[in-house]
C-alpha positions in Angstrom: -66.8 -6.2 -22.2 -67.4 -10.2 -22.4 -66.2 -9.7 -26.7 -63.0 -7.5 -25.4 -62.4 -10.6 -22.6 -62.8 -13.4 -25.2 -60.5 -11.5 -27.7 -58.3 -11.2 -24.8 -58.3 -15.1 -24.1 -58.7 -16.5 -27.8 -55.2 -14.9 -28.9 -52.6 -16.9 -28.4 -50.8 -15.6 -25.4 -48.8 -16.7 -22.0 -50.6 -17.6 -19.3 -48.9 -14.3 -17.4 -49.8 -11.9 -20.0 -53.4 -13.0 -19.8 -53.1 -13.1 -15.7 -51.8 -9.3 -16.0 -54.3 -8.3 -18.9 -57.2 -9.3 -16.5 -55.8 -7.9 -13.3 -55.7 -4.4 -14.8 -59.4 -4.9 -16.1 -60.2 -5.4 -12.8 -57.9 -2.5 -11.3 -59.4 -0.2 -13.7 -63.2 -1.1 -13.2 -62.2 -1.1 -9.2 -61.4 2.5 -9.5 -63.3 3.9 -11.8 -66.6 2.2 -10.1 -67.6 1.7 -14.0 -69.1 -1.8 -14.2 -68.5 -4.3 -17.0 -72.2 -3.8 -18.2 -71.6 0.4 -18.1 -68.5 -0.3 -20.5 -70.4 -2.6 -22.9 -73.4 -0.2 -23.1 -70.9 2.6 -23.7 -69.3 0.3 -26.3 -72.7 -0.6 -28.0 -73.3 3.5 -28.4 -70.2 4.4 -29.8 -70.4 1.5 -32.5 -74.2 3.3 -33.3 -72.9 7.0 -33.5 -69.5 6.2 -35.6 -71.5 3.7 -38.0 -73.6 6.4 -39.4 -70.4 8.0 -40.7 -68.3 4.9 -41.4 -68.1 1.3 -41.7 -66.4 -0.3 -39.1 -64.8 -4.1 -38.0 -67.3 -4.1 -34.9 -65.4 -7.3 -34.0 -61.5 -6.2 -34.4 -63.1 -2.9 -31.6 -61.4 -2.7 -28.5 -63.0 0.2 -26.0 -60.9 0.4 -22.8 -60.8 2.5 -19.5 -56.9 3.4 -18.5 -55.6 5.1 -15.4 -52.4 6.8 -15.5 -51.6 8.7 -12.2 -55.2 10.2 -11.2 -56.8 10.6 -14.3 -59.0 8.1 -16.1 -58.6 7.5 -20.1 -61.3 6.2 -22.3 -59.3 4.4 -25.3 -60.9 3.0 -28.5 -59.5 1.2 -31.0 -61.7 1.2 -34.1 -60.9 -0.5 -37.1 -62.4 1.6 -40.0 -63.0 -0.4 -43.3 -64.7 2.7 -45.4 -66.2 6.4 -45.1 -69.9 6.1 -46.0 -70.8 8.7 -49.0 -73.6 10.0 -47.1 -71.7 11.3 -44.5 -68.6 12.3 -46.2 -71.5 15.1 -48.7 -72.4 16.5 -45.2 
């Protein structure tokens, strides 16, 4: 969570697109009751699971929560650099 926020500040963006970026962080985790620690353990687990079958840019991962009307989206973006041969002989 604290990697997606520092991406989210280090880019070069207006001061309201980075006011409304972490508004609907804080919508989302508000009603979803999923804490900022929840989402980086979930993160950390997914980056375990899909590295056994690929390399992945770890830092260019986004892993977000979305709400459209009442339903709840988990949505990662996961940069993969290369299928690992082990996995692709399975």
């Amino acid at each position: 969570m604290l990697d997606l926020i520092s991406r989210v500040f280090g880019r070069d963006h207006s001061s309201a697109d980075v006011a409304r970026e972490r508004l609907r962080l804080v919508l989302v985790h508000d009603r979803t009751n999923v804490s900022p620690q929840f989402l980086e353990s979930l993160k950390e687990e997914l980056i375990a699971v899909i590295s056994r079958y690929m390399e992945i840019d770890e830092d260019g991962m986004d892993v977000t929560l979305q709400t459209a009307e009442n339903q709840v989206a988990l949505v990662a973006n996961i940069p993969v650099r290369r299928m690992k041969r082990a996995a692709v002989s399975r």
